[in-house]
N, C-alpha and C positions, 0 to 999 in steps of 0.2 A: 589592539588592546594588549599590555600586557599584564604578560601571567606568569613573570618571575620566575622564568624557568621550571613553573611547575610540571611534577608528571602526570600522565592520564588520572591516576586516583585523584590525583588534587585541582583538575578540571572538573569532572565527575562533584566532588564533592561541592566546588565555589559554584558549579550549574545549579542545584539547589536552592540560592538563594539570588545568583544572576543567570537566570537561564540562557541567557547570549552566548555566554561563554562555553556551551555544549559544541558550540562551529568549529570550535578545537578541533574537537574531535575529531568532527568530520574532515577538518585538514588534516590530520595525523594520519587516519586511516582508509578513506576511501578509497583510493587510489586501489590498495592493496585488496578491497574487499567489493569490488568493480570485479579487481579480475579475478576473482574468486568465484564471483556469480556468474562472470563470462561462460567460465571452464563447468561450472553447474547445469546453468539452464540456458544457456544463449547469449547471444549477445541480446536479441530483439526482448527479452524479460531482463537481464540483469540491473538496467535502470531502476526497472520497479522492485529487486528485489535489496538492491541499495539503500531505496528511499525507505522502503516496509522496513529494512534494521535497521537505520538511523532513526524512525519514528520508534519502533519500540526500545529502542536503548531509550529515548530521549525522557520514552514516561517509564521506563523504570528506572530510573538515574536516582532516585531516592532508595532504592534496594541493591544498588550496586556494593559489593562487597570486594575493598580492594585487595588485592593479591601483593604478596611482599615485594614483588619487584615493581609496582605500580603500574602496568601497563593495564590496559583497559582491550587490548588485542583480541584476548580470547574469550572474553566476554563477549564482545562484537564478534565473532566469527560464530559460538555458540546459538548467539541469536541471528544471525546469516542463515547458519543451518536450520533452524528450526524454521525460518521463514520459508528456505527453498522446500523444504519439507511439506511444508502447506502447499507450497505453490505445484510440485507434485501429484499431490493428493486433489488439486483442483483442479489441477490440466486433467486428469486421470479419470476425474467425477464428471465432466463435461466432457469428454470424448465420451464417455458411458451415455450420457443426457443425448447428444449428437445422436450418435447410434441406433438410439429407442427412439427418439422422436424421425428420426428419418425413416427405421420400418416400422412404423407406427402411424405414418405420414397421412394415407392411404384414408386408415379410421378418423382421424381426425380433420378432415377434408381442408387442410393447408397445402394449400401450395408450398413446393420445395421453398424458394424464395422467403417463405414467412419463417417457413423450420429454421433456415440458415441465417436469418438475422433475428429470430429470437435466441438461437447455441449461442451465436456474435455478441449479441447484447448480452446475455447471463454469462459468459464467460468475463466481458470487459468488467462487470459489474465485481466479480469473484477479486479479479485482480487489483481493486482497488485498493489503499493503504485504509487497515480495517479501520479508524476513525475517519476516513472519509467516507468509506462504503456506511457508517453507522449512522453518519451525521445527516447523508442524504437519505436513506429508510425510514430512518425520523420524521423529516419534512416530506418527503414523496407519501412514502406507504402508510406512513404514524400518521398521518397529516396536520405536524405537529408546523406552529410559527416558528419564525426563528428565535424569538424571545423562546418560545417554548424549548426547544431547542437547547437552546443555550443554556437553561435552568437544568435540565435533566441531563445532560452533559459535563455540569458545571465548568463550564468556559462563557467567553468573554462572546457576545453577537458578532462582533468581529471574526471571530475565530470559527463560529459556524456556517456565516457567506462565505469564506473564503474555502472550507472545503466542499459545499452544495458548488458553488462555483465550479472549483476546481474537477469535482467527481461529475458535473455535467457534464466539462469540458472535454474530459478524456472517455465517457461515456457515446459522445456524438462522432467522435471519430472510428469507431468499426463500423456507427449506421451511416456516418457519410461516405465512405468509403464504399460501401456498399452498394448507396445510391449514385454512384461517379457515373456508371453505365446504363442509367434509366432515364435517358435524354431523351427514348423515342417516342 
């Protein structure tokens, strides 16, 4: 596509009204905000803390406020930090959760095994990009349809499979992984 040499303000602002044209962005900056997350939290989180800014840049693109040099950099790096921030703050809450529910183990008559892929599963769950963690609590715990779903969300049903979908997907991988060594 092009875009006439526009700069980040003026992708930012044409996403508005063609939201396609956000991917800019994402060509523009990722790269650089990849290895920003690297040198933050890991390599093994920085993917997910890429996608969680590019998701939140992408819904607040309507309040973006351009800067006279038009770059959209320190916007996106802003919202990086405040994501790795959270991500922090949840690694931090679930080591706490871990902790207690392992000497706690005892009283609640769980096997290690249960304790350790229940921390597994509330930890993957923490980590999801908050509209997919919102989308699937909705239909799991809300036990809301996807029509329902879709209404209270206001997005397209499309929009809410494909993240129930997607937050299964990455939901099933610390318990398969889990279960890799339970063949006997």
């Amino acid at each position: 596509m092009d875009l006439g040499g526009l700069d980040d303000a003026g992708v930012v602002a044409r996403a508005s009204t063609k939201p396609e044209i956000f991917a800019e962005l994402f060509d523009r900056h990722a790269t650089a905000l990849h290895r920003y997350a690297i040198r933050r939290v890991g390599a093994d989180d920085a993917e997910d803390v890429l996608m969680a800014t590019f998701t939140a840049a992408f819904e607040a693109r309507d309040r973006f406020v351009a800067p006279e040099h038009g770059s959209a950099r320190p916007w996106l790096f802003g919202i990086a930090s405040n994501v790795v921030k959270r991500h922090y703050r949840t690694t931090r809450r679930y080591s706490d959760l871990a902790a207690r529910l392992k000497a706690e183990r005892s009283e609640l008559s769980m096997p290690t095994e249960t304790v350790d892929e229940f921390v597994s599963l509330a930890a993957a769950l923490e980590r999801l990009p908050d509209v997919d963690r919102e989308t699937l609590l909705l239909v799991s715990l809300g036990e809301f349809s996807y029509e329902e779903a879709a209404a209270a969300l206001d997005v397209p049903i499309g929009t809410v499979r494909s993240r129930v979908s997607r937050a299964r997907g990455r939901l099933r991988e610390p318990v398969d992984s889990a279960h890799e060594g339970d063949s006997s």
